[in-house]
Structure formats: structure tokens, C-alpha cells
C-alpha positions as CSV (number, residue, x, y, z in Angstrom):
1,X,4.5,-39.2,-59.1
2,X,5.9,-35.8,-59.3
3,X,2.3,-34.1,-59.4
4,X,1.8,-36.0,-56.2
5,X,5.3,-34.6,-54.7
6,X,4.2,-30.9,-55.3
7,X,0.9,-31.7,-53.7
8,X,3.0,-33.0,-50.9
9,X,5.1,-30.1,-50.8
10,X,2.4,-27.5,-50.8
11,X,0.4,-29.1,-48.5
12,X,3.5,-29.2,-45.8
13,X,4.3,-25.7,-46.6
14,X,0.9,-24.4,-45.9
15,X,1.0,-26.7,-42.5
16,X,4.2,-25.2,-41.3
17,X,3.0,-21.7,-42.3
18,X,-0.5,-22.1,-39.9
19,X,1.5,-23.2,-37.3
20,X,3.7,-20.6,-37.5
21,X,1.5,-18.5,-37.2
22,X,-0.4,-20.1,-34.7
23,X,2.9,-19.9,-32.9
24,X,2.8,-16.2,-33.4
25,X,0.0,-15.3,-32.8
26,X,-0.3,-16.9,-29.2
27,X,3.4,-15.2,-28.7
28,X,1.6,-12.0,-29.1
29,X,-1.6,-12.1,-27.1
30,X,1.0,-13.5,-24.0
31,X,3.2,-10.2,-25.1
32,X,0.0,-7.8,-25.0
33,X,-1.5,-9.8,-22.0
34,X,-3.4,-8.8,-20.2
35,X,-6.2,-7.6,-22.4
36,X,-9.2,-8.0,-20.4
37,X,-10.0,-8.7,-16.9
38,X,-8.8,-11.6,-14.6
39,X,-10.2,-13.9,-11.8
40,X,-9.1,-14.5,-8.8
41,X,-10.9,-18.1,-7.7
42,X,-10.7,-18.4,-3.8
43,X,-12.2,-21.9,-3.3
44,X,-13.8,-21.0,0.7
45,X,-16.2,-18.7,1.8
46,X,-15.8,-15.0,2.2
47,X,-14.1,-13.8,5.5
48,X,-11.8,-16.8,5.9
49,X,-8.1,-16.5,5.9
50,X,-7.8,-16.9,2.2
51,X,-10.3,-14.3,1.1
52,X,-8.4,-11.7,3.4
53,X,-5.1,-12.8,1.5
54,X,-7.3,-13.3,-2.4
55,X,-9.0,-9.9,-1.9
56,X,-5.4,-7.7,-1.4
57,X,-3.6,-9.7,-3.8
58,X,-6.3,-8.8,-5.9
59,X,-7.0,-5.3,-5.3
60,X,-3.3,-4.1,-5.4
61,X,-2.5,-6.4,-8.7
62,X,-5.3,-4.5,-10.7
63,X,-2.8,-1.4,-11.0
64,X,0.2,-3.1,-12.1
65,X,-1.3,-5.3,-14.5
66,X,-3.8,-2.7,-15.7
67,X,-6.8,-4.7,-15.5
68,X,-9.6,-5.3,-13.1
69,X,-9.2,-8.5,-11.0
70,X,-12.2,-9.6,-9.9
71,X,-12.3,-12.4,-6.9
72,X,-15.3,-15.0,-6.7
73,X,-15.8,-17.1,-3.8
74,X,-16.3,-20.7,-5.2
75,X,-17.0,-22.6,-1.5
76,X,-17.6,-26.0,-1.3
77,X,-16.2,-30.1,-0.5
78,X,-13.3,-28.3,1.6
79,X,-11.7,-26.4,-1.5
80,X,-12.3,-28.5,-3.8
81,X,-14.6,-27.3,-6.2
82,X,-12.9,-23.9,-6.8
83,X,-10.0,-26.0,-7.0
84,X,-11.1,-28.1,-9.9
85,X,-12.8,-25.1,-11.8
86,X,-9.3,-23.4,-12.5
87,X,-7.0,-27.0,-13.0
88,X,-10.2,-27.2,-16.2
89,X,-9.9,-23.0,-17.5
90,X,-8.3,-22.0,-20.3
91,X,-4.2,-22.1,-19.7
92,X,-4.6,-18.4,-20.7
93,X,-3.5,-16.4,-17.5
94,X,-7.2,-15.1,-17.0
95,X,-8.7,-17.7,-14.5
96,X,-6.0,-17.9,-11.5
97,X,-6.1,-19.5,-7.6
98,X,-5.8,-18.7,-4.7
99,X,-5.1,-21.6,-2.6
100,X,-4.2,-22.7,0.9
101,X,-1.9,-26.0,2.2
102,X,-5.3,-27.7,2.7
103,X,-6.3,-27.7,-1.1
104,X,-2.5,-28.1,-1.6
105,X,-1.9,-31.1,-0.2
106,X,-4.8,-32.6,-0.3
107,X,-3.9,-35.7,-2.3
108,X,-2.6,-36.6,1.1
109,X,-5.9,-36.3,2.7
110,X,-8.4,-37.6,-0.1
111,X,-8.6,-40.4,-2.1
112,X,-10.1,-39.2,-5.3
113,X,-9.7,-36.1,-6.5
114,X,-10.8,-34.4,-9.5
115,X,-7.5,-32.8,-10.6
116,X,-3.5,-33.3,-9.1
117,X,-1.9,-31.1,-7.6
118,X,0.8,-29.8,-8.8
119,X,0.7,-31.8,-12.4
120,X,-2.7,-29.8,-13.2
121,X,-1.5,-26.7,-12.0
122,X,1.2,-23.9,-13.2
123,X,2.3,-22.5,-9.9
124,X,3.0,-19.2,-9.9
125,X,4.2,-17.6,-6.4
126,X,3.8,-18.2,-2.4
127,X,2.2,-15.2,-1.4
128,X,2.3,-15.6,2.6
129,X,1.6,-18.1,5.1
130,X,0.0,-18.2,8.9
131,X,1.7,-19.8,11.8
132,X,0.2,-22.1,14.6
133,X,0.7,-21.5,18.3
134,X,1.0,-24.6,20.4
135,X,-1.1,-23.1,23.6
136,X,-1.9,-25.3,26.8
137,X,-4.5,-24.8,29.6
138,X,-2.4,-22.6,32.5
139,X,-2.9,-25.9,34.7
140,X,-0.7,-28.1,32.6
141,X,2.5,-27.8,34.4
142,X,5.3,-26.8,31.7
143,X,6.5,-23.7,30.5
144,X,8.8,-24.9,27.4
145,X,8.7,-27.5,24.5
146,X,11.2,-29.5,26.4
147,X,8.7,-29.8,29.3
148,X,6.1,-30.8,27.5
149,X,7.8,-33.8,26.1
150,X,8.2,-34.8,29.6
151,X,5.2,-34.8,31.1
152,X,3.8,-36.4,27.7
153,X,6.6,-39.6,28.2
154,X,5.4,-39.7,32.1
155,X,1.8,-39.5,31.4
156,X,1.6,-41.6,28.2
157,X,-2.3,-41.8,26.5
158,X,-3.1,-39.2,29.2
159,X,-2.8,-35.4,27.6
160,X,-5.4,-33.6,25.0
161,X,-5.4,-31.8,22.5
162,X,-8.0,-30.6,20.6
163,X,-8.2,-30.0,16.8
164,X,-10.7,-28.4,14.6
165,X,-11.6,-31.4,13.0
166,X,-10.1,-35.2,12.2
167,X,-7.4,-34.5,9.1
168,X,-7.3,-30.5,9.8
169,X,-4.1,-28.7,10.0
170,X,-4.4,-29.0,14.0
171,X,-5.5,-32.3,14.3
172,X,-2.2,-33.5,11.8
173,X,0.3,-30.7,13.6
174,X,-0.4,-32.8,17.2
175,X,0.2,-36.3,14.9
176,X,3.7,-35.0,13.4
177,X,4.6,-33.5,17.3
178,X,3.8,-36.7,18.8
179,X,5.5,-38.9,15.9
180,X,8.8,-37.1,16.2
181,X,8.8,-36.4,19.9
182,X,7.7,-40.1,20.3
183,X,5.0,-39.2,22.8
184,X,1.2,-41.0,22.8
185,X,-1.8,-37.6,23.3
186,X,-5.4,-38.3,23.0
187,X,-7.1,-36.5,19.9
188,X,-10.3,-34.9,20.5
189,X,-11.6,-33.5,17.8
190,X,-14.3,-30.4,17.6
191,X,-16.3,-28.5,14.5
192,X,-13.9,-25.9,13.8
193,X,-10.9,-24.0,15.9
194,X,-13.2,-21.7,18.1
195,X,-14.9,-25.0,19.9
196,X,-11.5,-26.2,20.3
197,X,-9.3,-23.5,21.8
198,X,-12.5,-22.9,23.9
199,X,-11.9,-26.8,25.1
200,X,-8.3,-25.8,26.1
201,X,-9.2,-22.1,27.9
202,X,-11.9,-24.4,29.8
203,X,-9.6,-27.1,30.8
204,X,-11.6,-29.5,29.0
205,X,-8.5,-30.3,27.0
206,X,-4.8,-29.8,27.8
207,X,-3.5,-28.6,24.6
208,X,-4.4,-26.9,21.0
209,X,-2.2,-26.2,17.4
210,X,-4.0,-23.2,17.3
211,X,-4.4,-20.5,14.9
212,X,-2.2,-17.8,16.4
213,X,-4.4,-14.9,15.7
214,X,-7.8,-16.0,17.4
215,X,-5.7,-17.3,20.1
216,X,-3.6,-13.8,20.6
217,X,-6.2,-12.6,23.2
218,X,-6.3,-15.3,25.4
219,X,-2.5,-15.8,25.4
220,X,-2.4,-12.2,26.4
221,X,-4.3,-12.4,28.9
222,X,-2.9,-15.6,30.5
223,X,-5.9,-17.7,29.7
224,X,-3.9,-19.6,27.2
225,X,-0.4,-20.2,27.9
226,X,1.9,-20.3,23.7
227,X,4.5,-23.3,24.5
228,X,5.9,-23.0,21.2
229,X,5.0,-21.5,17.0
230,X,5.3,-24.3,14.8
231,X,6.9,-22.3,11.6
232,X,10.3,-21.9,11.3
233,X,10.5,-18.5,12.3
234,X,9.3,-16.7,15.5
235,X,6.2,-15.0,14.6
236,X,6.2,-11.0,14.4
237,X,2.8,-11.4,16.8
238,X,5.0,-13.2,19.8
239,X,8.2,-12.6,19.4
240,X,9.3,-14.3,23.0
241,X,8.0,-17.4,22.1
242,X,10.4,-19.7,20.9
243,X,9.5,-22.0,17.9
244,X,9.3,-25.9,18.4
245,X,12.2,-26.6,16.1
246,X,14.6,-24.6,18.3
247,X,13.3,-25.2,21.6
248,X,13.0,-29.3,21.7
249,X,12.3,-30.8,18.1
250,X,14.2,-29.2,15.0
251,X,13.0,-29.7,11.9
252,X,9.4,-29.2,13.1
253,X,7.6,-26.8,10.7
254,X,3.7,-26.3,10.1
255,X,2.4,-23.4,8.1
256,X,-0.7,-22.3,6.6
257,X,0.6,-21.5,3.3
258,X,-1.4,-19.3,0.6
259,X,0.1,-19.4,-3.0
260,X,-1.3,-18.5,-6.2
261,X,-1.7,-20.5,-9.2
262,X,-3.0,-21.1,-12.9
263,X,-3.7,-24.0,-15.1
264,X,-1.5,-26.4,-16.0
265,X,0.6,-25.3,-19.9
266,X,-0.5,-21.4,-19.2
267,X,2.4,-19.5,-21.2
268,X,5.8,-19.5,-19.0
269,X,5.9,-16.0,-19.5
270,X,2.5,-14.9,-18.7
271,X,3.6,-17.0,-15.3
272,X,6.3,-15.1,-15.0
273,X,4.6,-11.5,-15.8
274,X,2.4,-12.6,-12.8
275,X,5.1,-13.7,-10.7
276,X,6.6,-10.2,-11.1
277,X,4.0,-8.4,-10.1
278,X,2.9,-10.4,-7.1
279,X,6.2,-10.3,-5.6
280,X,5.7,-6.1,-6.0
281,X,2.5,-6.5,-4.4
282,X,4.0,-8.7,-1.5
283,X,7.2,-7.2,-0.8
284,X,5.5,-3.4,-0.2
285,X,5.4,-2.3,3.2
286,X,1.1,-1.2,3.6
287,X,0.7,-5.0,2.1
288,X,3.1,-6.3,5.0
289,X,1.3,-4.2,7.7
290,X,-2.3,-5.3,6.8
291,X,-1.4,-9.0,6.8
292,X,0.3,-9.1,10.2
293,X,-2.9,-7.2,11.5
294,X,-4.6,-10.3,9.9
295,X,-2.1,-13.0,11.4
296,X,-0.5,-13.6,8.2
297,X,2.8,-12.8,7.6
298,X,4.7,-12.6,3.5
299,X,6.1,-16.0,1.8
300,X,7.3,-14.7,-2.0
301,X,8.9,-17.3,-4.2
302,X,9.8,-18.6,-7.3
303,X,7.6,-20.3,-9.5
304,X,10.0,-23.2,-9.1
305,X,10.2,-23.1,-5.2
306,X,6.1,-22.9,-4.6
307,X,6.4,-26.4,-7.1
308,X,8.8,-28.3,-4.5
309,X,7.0,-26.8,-1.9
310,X,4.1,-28.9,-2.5
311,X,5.5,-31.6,-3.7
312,X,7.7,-31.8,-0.3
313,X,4.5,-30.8,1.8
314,X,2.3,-33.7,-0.3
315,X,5.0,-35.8,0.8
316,X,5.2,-35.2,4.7
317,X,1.9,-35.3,5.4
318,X,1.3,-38.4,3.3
319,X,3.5,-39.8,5.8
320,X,2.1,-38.6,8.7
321,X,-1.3,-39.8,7.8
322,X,-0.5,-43.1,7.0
323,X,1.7,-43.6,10.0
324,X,-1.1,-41.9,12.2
325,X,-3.6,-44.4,10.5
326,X,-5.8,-41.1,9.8
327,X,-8.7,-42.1,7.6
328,X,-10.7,-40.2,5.0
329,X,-13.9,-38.9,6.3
């Protein structure tokens, strides 16, 4: 019996010491990280928004964390196949995402997903957002948020807006519009945002959530008339134009959000080491600049804030879906 209790005791000791220094020895690759290059998955195709956003993020990182980081383009199933790549890496700090409110939320849009967002994810930082312009056809007689609401009660089932597609960002920003200004527009939905704002500058449709860069010209040149920006904030691009939350409906917020993000259990302070460092990147006046010349504007935050972010976003637009009766293409 007391053979068998040293036995016991050795073997317990030699447990506790591996782990130990298992313990260790993960505390000091996070302290010497990073040792090697990073990627930087954006889950869409080059040129897009997010590769504009993924490409300076990564380029100006590189320095400060003294590594390369190199960005691959993993396209496909709307995002969701980059998506899933990085919730099934190594929780190491080397495989990161760059994501968009699309792939954020899209538990509210799909059924079946291969991963949960944010439970699979270790969110690291907003890193800036792009704001919609709600634009009308110069015929469509209002000038204000106010007006528009209206015409919309007099003309119920009778104005249309085009989207770039049923469960896109334009397509749900007319459904929460019309569900809190308790107004009835027609949907009509086209492939992508350049066949729809082209609907609206033709008068084939009355209205558009557009994208506020690709829409700039037209507004400018009073083919496209901006009712109202659906963030929170007037957008640096048209400062006159009032946002929808102060001019008729407050509380009304859409935003293309890009945030950056690693596997789920990655060390809390390798998150925080990147969280650092993006907000450096961010925050510096050349990043600011060449953002706003791409539409996008800088959204930093805690590692805690992007979490309730999506979870809050997840949680309106489920809403909105279900109440709209939107269903999964």
C-alpha cells in the first residue's frame, strides 16, 4: 500500500510538473509572439471594400509587429468559407479575419452555418465602417426624412426601392426604415448595388440604401438626390446631409462594419498585443485619409465592445428578418 502511494505521488508530481511547463512554455511563445509571419484571411474577392480595408491593415501592421502579414483572398458562399477557415486555425495569433457585418451577422441570414459567430471567434478590434446614403430619383417629391415618411403613408405599397440583392445590407436597411417608420415600399431587388442605384438614376425605382461612395457622383451632380446617411454620424463625404436618426427616426443606424478577428481560446494577450497595434494603425492620420478617399471612415474598439457589437447587431437584424418574413435564398 505504501509502494503504491509513492507511485501515486511521483506520478502526480511529474503530471503537475509537464503541465507546468506546458503552461510556460505557451506563456512564452505569446511573450516572444510574433515569431513568424501572419495571415490576414479576407473571405471576398480582391477589390471589394474589405480587401481595401485587409490590405492597409495589413501593410501598416507588418512594422509594428515586426513580421510580414500576408493577406489571402479566400472568396466564396458570401464569406463564408474564409470565415470558417480561421474559426478551424490554430488559436495561435497567426491566422486572423478580416470580416464585414455581412459575415458578422450572418446567423441572422442563414440557417446552417459552419461556425458561430461570435462563440468561434476571439474578436479583436473594429477597424472602420462604411455608411449608406438613402438617395431618391429627383422626381420623388421630398427633400427631408420627414417628407419621405409622408408621401410613403399617402402612397402606401406604391414607392421602390431597389437593393442589391434579397437579404443584402440595402435590401434589410429599407425593411428596418419601413418597420420603424411604419410605412409599406415595394422591394425590387437587382444583382449587385450598380444595377440598383442605376434603377433609381433612371427612375425605374424611387429610392436606394446605397453605398455612399459609388453614389457620391451622381448626388453631386443632382442625378441622385441623399435624403438621409443611415449611421449615426454625418458622414465626412456629405456633411450637409442629415442622418435618419436625427432628421425623422432616431435610433436608426446601418453600417458596414469591418473588424478583425482570430480563433476562438487565442491567448488574451496575443489579442490584446494585436488590439494595440491596430488601434496605432487606425488612429494615424495617412490611414484616416486613404480610407475616407475609399468611403470608409475609422471604428477602433475594445476587444469587449466589437463582442456586443455583434451580438447586438445578430440580434436586430434577426428581428428584422423574421418580422419582414425574409427567407434564406
Amino acid at each position: 500500500m505504501r509502494a503504491f502511494g509513492i507511485i501515486f505521488a511521483a506520478r502526480r508530481a511529474v503530471f503537475f510538473t509537464l503541465a507546468a511547463c506546458s503552461i510556460s512554455g505557451a506563456f512564452a511563445q505569446s511573450l516572444a509572439y510574433p515569431v513568424r509571419p501572419l495571415r490576414l484571411i479576407v473571405p471576398f474577392s480582391p477589390g471589394g471594400g474589405s480587401d481595401l480595408v485587409g490590405r492597409l491593415l495589413g501593410q501598416k501592421l507588418a512594422p509594428l509587429l515586426g513580421q510580414q502579414v500576408v493577406v489571402e483572398n479566400r472568396a466564396g458562399a458570401a464569406g463564408r468559407i474564409g470565415t470558417e477557415l480561421v474559426a478551424k486555425a490554430a488559436p495561435d495569433g497567426y491566422t486572423l479575419l478580416l470580416a464585414t457585418s455581412s459575415v458578422m451577422v450572418g446567423s441572422a441570414t442563414y440557417s446552417r452555418l459552419p461556425f458561430e459567430m461570435p462563440k468561434d471567434f476571439s474578436p479583436i478590434s473594429l477597424v472602420a465602417y462604411t455608411t449608406y446614403a438613402l438617395v431618391a430619383h429627383p422626381s420623388v417629391p421630398v427633400k427631408s426624412v420627414k417628407e419621405l415618411i409622408a408621401l410613403a403613408r399617402s402612397r402606401p405599397g406604391r414607392l421602390t426601392y431597389a437593393s442589391s440583392g434579397t437579404g443584402g445590407a440595402s435590401h434589410l436597411s429599407g425593411e428596418l426604415f419601413s418597420s420603424m417608420a411604419g410605412v409599406k415600399m415595394i422591394h425590387v431587388p437587382y444583382k449587385g448595388s450598380s444595377p440598383g442605384t442605376l434603377s433609381v438614376m433612371a427612375g425605374e425605382t424611387d429610392l436606394m440604401f446605397s453605398n455612399i461612395l459609388p453614389a457620391l457622383p451622381a448626388i453631386r451632380s443632382s442625378r441622385l438626390r441623399a435624403v438621409g446617411i443611415t449611421s449615426l454620424r454625418r458622414s465626412s463625404l456629405l456633411p450637409d446631409v442629415p442622418t435618419i436618426a436625427e432628421s425623422g427616426l432616431p435610433g436608426f443606424e446601418v453600417e458596414q462594419l469591418y473588424g478583425m478577428l482570430a480563433p476562438a481560446a487565442t491567448p488574451r494577450d496575443i489579442v490584446r498585443r494585436l488590439n494595440e497595434e491596430t488601434a496605432k494603425v487606425m488612429q494615424a492620420a495617412d490611414t484616416r485619409s486613404r480610407l475616407l478617399a475609399d468611403g470608409s471612415e475609422v471604428m477602433v474598439s475594445t476587444p469587449e465592445e466589437f463582442e456586443k457589437r455583434i451580438i447586438d447587431e445578430i440580434g436586430k437584424w434577426t428581428r428584422v428578418i423574421r418580422q419582414a418574413g425574409i427567407k434564406e435564398e
